[in-house]
C-alpha positions in Angstrom: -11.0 9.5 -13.8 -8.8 8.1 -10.7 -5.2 8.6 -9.9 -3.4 7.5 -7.5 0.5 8.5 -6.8 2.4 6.3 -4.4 5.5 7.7 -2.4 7.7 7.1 0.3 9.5 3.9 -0.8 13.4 3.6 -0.5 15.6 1.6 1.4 16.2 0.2 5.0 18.0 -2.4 6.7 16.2 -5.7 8.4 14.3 -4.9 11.4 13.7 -0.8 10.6 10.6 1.1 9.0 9.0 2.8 6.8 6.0 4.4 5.7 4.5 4.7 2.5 1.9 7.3 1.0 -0.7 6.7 -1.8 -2.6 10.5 -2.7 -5.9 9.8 -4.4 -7.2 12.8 -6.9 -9.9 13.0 -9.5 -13.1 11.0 -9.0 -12.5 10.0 -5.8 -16.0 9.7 -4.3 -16.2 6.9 -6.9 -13.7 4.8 -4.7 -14.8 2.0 -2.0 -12.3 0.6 -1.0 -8.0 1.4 -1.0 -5.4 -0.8 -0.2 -1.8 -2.4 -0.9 -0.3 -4.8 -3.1 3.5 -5.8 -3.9 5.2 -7.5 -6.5 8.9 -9.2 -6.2 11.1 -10.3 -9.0 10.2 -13.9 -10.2 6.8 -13.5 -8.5 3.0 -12.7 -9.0 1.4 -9.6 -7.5 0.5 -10.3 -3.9 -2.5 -8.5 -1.5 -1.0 -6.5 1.2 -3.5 -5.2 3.3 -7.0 -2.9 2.4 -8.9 -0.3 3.9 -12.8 0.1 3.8 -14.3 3.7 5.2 -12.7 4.6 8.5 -11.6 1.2 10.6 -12.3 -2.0 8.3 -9.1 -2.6 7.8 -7.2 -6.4 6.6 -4.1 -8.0 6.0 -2.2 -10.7 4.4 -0.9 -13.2 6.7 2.6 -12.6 6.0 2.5 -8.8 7.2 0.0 -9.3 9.5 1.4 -8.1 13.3 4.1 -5.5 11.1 2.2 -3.3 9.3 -0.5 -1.1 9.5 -2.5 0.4 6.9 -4.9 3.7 8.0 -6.3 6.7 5.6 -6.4 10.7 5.7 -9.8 11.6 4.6 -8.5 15.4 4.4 -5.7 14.7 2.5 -7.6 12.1 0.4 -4.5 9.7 1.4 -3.9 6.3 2.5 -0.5 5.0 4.5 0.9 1.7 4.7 3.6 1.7 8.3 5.7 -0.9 7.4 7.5 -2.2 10.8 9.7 -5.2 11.6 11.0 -5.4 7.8 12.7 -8.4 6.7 14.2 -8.8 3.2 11.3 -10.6 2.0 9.2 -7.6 2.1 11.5 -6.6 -0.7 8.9 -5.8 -3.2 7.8 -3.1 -5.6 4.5 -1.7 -4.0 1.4 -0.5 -5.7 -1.7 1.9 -4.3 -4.8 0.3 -5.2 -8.4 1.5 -5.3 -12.0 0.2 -6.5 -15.5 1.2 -7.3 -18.3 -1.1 -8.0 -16.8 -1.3 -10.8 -13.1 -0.6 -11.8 -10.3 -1.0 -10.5 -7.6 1.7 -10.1 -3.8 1.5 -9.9 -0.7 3.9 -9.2 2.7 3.3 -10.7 4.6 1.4 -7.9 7.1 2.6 -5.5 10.5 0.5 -4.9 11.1 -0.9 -1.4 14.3 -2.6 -0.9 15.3 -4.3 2.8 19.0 -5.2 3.5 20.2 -7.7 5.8 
């Protein structure tokens, strides 16, 4: 068993920041790979960004340049440092994780940019 508890969502006006949080607990050593996905009304779920071990890192080409995505091995927690927002970032944001053979979701956290 996997869970994984998003936080940090909220809102901020175009052009600030914000930093989201994703703590991993159960069967963790299971997991490969982390990462980021978002979801806006009237769309499908997108790819953010992912994380593999310590520095394989990747992004989307619309975030690419704004955010970063990096892990806390201690903490067994990923972050996702959301710069430069623009109100099409405007999303609903889900943790992610995989083995080599499921795949693992939290339950979203709301991020909402104002113009």
């Amino acid at each position: 068993q996997v869970q994984l508890v998003e936080s940090g969502g909220g809102l901020v006006q175009a052009g600030g920041s914000l930093r989201l949080s994703c703590a991993a607990s159960g069967s963790i050593v299971r997991i490969i790979a982390m990462g980021w996905y978002r979801q806006a009304p009237g769309k499908q779920r997108e790819w953010v960004a992912s994380i593999v071990s310590d520095s394989i890192t990747n992004y989307s080409d619309s975030v690419k340049g704004r955010f970063i995505i990096s892990r806390d091995n201690a903490k067994n927690t990923i972050y996702l440092q959301m710069n430069s927002l623009k109100p099409e970032d405007t999303a609903v944001y889900y943790c992610w994780g995989s083995d080599k053979t499921d795949d693992y979701w939290g339950q979203g956290t709301q991020v909402t940019v104002s113009s």
